[in-house]
GULO-917375 format. One line per 3 residues: number of its first residue (from 1); their letters; for each residue x, y negated, z negated of C-alpha. Coordinates in Angstrom, 1 decimal, decimal comma, always signed. Example, Ala and Ser with C-alpha at 12.3 -4.5 7.8 and 13.67 -1.06 7.14 Angstrom:
BEGIN
1 = as = +12,3 +4,5 -7,8  +13,7 +1,1 -7,1
//
This chain:
BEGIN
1 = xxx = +9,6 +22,7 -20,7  +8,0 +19,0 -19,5  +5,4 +19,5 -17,0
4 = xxx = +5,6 +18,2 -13,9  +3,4 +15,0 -13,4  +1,5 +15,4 -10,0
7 = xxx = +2,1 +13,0 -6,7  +0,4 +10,0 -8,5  -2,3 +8,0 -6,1
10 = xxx = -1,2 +4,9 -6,8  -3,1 +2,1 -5,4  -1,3 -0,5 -2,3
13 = xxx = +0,3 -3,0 -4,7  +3,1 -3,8 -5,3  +4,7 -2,3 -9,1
16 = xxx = +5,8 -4,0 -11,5  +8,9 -2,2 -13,8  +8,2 -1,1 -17,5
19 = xxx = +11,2 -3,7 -18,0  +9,6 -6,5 -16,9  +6,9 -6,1 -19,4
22 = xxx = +9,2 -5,4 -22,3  +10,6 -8,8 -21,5  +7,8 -10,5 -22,5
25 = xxx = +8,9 -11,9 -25,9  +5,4 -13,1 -27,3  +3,8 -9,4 -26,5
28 = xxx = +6,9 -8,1 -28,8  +6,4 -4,3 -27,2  +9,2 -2,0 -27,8
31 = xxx = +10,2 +1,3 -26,2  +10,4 +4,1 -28,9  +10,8 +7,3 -26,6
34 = xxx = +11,2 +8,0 -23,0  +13,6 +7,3 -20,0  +15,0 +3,8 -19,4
37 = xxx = +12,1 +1,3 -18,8  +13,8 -0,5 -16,0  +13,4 +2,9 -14,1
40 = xxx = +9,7 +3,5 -14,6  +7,0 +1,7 -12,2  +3,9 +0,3 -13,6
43 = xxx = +1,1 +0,0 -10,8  -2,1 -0,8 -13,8  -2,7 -0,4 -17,6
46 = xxx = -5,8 +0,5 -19,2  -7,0 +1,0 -22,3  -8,6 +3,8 -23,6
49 = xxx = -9,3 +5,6 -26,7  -10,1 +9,3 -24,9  -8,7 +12,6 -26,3
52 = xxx = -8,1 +13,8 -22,7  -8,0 +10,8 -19,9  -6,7 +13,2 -17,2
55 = xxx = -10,0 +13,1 -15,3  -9,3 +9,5 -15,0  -6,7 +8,3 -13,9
58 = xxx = -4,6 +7,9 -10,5  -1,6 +8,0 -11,4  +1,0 +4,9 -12,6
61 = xxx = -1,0 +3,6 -15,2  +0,5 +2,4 -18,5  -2,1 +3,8 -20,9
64 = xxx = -3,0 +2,0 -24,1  -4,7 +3,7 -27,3  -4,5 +2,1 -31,1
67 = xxx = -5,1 +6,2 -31,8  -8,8 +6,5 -32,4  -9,3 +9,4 -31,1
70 = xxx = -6,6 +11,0 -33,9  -8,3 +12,0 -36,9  -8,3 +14,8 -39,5
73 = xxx = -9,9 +17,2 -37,3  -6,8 +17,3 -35,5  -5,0 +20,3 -37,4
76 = xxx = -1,7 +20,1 -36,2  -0,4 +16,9 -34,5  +2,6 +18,9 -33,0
79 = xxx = +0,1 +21,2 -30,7  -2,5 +18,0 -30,4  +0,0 +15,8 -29,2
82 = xxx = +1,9 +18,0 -26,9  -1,2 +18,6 -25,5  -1,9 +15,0 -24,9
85 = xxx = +1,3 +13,7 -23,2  +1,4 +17,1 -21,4  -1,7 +16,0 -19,8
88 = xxx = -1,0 +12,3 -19,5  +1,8 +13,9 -17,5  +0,7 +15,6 -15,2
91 = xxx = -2,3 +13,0 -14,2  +0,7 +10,6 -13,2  +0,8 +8,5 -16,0
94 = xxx = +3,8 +6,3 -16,1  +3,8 +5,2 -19,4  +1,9 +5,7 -23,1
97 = xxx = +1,3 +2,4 -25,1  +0,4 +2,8 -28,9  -1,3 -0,3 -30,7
100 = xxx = -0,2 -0,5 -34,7  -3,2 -1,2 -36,2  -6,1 -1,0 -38,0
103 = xxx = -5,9 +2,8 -37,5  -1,7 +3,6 -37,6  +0,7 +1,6 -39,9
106 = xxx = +2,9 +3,5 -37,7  +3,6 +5,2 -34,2  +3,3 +9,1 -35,2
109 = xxx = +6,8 +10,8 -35,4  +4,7 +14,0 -33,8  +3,7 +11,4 -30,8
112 = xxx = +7,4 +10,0 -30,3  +8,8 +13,8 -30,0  +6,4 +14,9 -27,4
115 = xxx = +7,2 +11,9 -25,0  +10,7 +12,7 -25,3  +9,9 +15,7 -24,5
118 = xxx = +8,0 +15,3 -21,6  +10,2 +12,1 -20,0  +7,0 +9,8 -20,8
121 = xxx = +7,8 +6,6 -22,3  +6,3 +5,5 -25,2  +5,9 +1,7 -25,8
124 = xxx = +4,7 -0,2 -29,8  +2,4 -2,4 -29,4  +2,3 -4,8 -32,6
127 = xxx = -0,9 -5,5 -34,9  -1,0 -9,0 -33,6  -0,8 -8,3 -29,4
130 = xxx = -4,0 -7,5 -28,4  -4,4 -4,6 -25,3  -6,2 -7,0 -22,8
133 = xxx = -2,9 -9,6 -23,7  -1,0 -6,6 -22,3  -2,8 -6,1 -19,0
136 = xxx = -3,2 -9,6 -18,7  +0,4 -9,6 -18,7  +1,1 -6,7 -16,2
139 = xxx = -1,4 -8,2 -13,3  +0,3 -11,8 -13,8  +3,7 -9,8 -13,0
142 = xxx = +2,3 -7,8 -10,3  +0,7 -11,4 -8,5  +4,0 -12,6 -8,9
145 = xxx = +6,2 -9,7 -7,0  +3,0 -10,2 -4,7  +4,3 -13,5 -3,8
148 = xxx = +7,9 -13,3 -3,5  +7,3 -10,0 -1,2  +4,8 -12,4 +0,9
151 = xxx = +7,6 -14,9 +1,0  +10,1 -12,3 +1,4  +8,3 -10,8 +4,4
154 = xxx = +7,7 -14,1 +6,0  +11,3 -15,9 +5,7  +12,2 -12,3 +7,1
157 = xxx = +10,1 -12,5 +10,3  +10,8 -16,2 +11,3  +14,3 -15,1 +11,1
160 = xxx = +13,8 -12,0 +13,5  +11,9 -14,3 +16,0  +14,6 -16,5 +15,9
163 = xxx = +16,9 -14,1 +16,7  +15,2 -12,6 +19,4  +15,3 -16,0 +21,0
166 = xxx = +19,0 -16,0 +21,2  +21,7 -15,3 +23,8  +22,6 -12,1 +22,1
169 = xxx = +19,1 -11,3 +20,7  +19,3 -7,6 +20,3  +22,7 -8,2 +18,3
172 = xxx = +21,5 -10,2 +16,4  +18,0 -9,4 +15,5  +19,7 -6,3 +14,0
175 = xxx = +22,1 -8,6 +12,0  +18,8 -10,0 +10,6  +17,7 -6,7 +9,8
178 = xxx = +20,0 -5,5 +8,1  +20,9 -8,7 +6,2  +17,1 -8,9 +5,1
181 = xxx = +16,8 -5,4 +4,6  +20,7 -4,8 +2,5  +21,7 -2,2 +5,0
184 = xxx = +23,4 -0,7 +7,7  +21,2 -0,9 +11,0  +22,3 +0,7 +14,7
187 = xxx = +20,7 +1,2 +17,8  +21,3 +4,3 +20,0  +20,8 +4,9 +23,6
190 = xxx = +19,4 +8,4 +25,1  +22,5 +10,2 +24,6  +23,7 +9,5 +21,4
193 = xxx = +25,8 +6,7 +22,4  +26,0 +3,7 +19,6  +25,1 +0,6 +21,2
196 = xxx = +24,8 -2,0 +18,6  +25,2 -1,9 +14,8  +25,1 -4,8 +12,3
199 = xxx = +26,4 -4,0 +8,6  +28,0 -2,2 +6,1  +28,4 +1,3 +7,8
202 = xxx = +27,7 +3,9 +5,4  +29,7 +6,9 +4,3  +30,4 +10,0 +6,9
205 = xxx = +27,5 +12,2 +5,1  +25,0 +9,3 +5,5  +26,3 +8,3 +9,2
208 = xxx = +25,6 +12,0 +10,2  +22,4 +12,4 +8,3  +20,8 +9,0 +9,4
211 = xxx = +22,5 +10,2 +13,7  +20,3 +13,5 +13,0  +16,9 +11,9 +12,4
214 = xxx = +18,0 +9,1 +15,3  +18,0 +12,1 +17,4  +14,9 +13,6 +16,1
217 = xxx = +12,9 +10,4 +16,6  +14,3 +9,6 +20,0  +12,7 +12,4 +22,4
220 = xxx = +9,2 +10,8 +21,6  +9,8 +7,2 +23,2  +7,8 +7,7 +25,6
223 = xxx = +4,6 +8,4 +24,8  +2,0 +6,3 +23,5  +1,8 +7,9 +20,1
226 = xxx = +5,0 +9,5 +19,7  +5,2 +12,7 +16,5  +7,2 +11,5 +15,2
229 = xxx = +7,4 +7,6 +15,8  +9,8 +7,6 +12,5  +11,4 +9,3 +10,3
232 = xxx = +12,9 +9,5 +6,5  +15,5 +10,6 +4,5  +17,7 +10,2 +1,7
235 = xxx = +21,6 +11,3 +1,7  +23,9 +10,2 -1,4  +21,3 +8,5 -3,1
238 = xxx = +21,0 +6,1 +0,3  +17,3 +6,1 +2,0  +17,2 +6,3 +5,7
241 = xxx = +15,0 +6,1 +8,5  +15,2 +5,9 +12,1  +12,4 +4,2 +14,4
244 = xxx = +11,3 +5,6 +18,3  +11,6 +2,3 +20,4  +8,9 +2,1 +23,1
247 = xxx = +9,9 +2,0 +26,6  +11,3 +4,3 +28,9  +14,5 +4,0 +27,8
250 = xxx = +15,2 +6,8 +25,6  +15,9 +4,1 +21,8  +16,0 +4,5 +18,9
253 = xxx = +16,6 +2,5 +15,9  +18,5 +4,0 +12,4  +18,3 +1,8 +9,4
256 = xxx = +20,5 +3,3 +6,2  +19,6 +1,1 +2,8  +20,2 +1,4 -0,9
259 = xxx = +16,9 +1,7 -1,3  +12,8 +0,5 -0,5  +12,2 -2,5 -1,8
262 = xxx = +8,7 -3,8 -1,2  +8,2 -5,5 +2,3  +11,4 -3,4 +4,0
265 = xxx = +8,4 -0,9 +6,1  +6,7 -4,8 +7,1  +9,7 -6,1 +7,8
268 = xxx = +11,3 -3,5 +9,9  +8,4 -3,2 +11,7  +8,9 -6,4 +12,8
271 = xxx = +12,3 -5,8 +14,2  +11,1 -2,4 +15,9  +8,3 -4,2 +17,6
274 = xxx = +11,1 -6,7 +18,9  +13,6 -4,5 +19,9  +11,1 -2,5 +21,6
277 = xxx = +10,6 -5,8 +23,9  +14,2 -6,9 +24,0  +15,2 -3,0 +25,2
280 = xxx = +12,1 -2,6 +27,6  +13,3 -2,2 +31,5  +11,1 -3,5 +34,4
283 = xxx = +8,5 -5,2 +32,7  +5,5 -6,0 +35,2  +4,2 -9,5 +35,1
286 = xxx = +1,7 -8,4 +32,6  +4,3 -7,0 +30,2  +5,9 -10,1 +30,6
289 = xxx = +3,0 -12,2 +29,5  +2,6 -9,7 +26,7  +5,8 -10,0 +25,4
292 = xxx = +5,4 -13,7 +25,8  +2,4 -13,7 +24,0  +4,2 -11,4 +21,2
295 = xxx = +7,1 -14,0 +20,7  +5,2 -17,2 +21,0  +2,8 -15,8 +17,8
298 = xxx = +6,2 -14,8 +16,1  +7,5 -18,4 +16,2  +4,5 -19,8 +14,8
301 = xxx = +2,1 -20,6 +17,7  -1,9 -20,1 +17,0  -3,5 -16,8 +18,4
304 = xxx = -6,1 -19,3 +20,4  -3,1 -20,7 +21,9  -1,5 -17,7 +23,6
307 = xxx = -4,6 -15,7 +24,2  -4,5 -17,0 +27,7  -1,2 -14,8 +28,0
310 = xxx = -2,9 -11,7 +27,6  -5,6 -12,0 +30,2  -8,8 -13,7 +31,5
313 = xxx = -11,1 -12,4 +28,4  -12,2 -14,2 +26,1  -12,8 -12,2 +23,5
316 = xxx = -11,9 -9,1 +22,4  -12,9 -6,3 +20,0  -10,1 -4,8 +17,6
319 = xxx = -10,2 -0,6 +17,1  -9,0 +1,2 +14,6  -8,4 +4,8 +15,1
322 = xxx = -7,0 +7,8 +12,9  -6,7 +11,5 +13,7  -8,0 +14,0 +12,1
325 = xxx = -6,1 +16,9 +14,0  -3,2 +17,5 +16,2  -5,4 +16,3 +19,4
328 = xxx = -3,4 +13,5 +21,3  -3,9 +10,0 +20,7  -7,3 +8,5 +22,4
331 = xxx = -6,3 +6,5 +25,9  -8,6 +3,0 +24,9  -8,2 +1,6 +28,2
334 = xxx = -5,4 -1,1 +27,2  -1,9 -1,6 +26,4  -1,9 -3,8 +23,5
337 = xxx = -1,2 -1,1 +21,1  +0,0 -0,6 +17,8  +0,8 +3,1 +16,8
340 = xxx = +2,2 +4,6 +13,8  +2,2 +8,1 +12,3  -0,9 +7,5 +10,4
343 = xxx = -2,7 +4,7 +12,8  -3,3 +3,5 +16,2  -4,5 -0,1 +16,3
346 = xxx = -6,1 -1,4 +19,8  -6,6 -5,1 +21,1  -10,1 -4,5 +23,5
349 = xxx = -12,1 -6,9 +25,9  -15,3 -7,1 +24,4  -17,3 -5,9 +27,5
352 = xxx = -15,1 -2,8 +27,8  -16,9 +0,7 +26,6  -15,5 +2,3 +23,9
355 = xxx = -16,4 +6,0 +22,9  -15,5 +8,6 +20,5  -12,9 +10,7 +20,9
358 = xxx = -12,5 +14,3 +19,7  -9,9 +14,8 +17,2  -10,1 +11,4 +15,8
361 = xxx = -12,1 +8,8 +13,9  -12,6 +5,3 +15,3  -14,1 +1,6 +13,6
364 = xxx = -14,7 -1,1 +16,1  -14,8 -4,8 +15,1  -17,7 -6,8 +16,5
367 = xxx = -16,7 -9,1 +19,1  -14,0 -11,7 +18,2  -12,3 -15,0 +19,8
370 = xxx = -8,7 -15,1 +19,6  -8,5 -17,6 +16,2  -10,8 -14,6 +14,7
373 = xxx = -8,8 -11,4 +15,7  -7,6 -11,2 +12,1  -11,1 -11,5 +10,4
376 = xxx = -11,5 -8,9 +13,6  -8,4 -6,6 +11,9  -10,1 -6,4 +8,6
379 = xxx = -14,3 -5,7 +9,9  -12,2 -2,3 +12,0  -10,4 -1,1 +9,0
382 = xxx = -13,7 -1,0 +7,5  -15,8 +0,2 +10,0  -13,0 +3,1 +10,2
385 = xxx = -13,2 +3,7 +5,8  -17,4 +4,1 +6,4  -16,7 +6,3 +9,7
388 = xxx = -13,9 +8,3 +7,4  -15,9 +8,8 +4,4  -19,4 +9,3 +6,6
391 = xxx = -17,6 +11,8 +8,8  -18,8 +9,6 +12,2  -16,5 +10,1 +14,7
394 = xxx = -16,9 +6,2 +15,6  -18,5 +3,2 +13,4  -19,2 -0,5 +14,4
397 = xxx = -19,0 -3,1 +11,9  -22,7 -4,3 +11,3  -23,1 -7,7 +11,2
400 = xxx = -26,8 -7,1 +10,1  -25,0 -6,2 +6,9  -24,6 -9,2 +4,5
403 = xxx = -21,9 -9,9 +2,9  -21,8 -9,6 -1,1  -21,2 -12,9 -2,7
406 = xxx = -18,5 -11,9 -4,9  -17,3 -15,5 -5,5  -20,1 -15,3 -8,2
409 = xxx = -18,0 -12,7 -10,0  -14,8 -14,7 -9,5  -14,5 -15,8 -13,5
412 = xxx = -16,2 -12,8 -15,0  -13,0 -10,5 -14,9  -14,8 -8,0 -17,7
415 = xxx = -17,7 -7,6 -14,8  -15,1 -7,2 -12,1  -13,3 -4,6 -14,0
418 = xxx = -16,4 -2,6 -14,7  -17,6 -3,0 -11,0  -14,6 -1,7 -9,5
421 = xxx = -14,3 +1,2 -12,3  -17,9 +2,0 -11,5  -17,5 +2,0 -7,5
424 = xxx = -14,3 +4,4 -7,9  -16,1 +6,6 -9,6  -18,8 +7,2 -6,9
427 = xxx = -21,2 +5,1 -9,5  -21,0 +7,8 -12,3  -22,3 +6,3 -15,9
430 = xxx = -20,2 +9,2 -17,7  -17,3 +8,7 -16,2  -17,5 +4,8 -15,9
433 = xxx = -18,1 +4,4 -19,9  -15,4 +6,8 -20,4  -12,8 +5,2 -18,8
436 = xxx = -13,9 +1,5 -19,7  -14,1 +2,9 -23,6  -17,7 +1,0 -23,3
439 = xxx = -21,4 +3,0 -24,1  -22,9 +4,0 -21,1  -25,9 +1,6 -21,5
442 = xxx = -22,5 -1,1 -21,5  -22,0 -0,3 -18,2  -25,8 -0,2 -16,8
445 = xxx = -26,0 -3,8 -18,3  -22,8 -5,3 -16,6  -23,6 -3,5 -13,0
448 = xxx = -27,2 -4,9 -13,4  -25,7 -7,8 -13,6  -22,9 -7,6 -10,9
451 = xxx = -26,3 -6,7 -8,9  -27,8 -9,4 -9,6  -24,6 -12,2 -9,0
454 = xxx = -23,9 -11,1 -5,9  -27,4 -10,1 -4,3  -26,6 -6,7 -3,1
457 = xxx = -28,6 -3,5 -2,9  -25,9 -1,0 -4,7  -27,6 +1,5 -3,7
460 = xxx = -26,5 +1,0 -0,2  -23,4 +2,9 +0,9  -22,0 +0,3 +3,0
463 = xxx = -23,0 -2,6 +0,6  -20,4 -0,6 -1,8  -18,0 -0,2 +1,0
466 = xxx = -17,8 -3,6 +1,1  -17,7 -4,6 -2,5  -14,6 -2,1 -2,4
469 = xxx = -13,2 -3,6 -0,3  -13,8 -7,4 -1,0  -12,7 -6,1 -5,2
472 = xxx = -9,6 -5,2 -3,8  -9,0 -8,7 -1,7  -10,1 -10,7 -5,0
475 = x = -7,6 -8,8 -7,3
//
């Protein structure tokens, strides 16, 4: 029997299919074993010549040996290689590359049976195609399904804005959404009555699965941080998810699509964030400024431009906050809010206290004009990650702490590579050299000298905070 491969921890970007790289005519791979390639999801490749790389790896990798690690101690390559794949497996692994070359002439018969076994595919890699020509490949793929999702997602919310600018704006910001997303969208009021759609409805099953989670979602509109905001399923092969509208009107939002293409949750967000404005009921002068504010961004106008909408501050501090418990959501003294299941982010004036809250970890940004809010966005998340992995129940971002030059590593992708393997490994040698295929003196070397490019104590928790984090922004 295959095992099961465990939840994979696959990192935020966006995949890349097993097909895609196959396409590649001058890498001339081939599938040998496995299911069909243009179902499997390729999130990184590395090579590696371990005899067990389950300690390793997060899940989604395509993993690429030339078979090293097979010799004549092996015994019997049916029992080594089940063993092997079984593992692979169940560490996530979405896919087993096998360089020809100078150890095999060929791809082991033993090898081909146990993927087919175990539902892993199994990929030739020629004499001539070197591994790094591979990975090469896959993270030129990956930028490029980065970029039409970016393009995607922003085509998708100029035409939201624009529709919430018309006539009929709650019409036809659903038309938008579901002619971006490929789906069936509806809005329904407090008691079950449908009050728009926009379309191709979907079959009675899904109609009455996707009304059930609409109902589930709805009772929580009107609190802050509603459990649950959303809500998922899939009926018939067709994914579904309904939305909580803020507002004291009782909304919700259903959305019914073939399935989750990269961008959808962004772009749907959008539309739930509008529709919560277009459905809102009595707004006060300063939720009408808000939602002013809100639109005017939407259709392109600079954040130092509509800051006066919001209020007399002039600057303003941006809080992060996740719960660790049930406890209910922190009040931060404003109502520019964004919640989600997972998240509550907070736009603060900058001379308003903010303390901890039990039940939840917060990061505050230091203090930020309205052109810098975003910069503002990214010093909370951190501050937040340091609070998280600290166990603070609140963190500032400290602007006493500099910021690692990592432009100096920008063309040394072999010192990159080793620097972020090092960093996810909590800075083991072991483990780094291991999973790099490198001696662990290798690795000392190239983080000495990642040390020394970007002037950075690495000793310093937060210095490798931020390298994390700045890795992950340079790609």
């Amino acid at each position: 029997m295959p095992i099961e491969p465990t939840e994979p921890l696959t990192p935020p970007v966006p995949p890349v299919l097993l097909s895609a790289l196959l396409a590649q005519e001058e890498l001339g791979l081939r599938q040998l074993a496995g299911p069909p390639a243009r179902s499997v999801q390729l999130y990184a490749a590395h090579p590696t010549e371990m005899a067990d790389p389950y300690p390793y790896l997060l899940g989604g990798e395509l993993l690429l040996t030339a078979g090293l690690h097979i010799t004549e101690a092996v015994g019997d390559p049916d029992a080594y290689f089940e063993r092997y794949v079984s593992r692979l497996a169940q560490a996530g692994g979405a896919a087993l590359g096998f360089g020809l070359a100078p150890v095999h002439d060929t791809v082991p018969a033993a090898l081909v049976a146990a993927c087919e076994r175990h539902g892993m595919p199994l990929v030739e890699v020629p004499p001539s195609t070197r591994f790094s020509a591979v990975v090469r490949a896959l993270w030129s793929l990956m930028a490029a399904v980065r970029h039409l999702e970016l393009r995607r997602v922003t085509e998708a919310q100029q035409g939201l804005a624009t529709a919430a600018a018309r006539p009929d704006s709650t019409s036809a910001v659903l038309r938008q959404l579901a002619q971006r997303t490929g789906g069936f969208a509806v809005l329904v009021g407090p008691e079950g009555t449908e009050l728009h759609r926009a379309g191709t409805a979907p079959s009675d099953a899904v109609g009455a699965a996707l009304g059930a989670l609409v109902r589930v979602v709805r009772p929580a509109t009107t609190r802050l941080f509603p459990t649950p905001s959303s809500a998922s399923d899939e009926v018939d092969g067709v994914q579904l998810s309904a939305y909580a509208l803020g507002g004291p009107g009782g909304r919700a939002l259903g959305l019914a699509t073939a399935g989750r293409a990269p961008g959808d949750h962004t772009i749907t967000g959008v539309a739930v964030v509008l529709l919560s404005l277009l459905q809102g009921e009595h707004q006060s002068a300063g939720d009408a400024r808000r939602s002013a504010a809100l639109v005017r961004l939407l259709l392109g106008e600079r954040p130092e431009d509509t800051a006066g909408l919001l209020g007399p501050d002039d600057t303003w501090r941006v809080v992060h906050a996740q719960p660790l418990g049930a406890q209910p959501a922190p009040s931060l003294g404003t109502p520019l809010v964004d919640a989600t299941d997972t998240l509550v982010r907070a736009l603060v004036p900058a001379g308003q206290e903010i303390t901890a809250h039990d039940g939840w970890a917060l990061g505050v940004s230091a203090p930020a004009a309205p052109g810098e809010l975003r910069t503002a966005d990214t010093q909370a998340a951190h501050a937040l990650s340091r609070a998280r992995t600290l166990r603070l129940p609140l963190a500032r971002h400290r602007a006493d702490t500099p910021a690692p030059a990592l432009a100096a590593l920008a063309d040394r992708p072999e010192l990159r590579h080793t620097l972020r393997t090092w960093l996810s490994l909590h800075g083991s040698w072991d483990r780094t050299a291991g999973a790099l295929g490198v001696h662990r003196n290798t690795v000392r070397q190239r983080i000495a000298k990642c040390a020394t490019l970007v002037g950075a104590d690495l000793d310093d928790p937060d210095v490798r905070m931020e390298l994390w984090f700045g890795l992950r922004d340079l790609g």
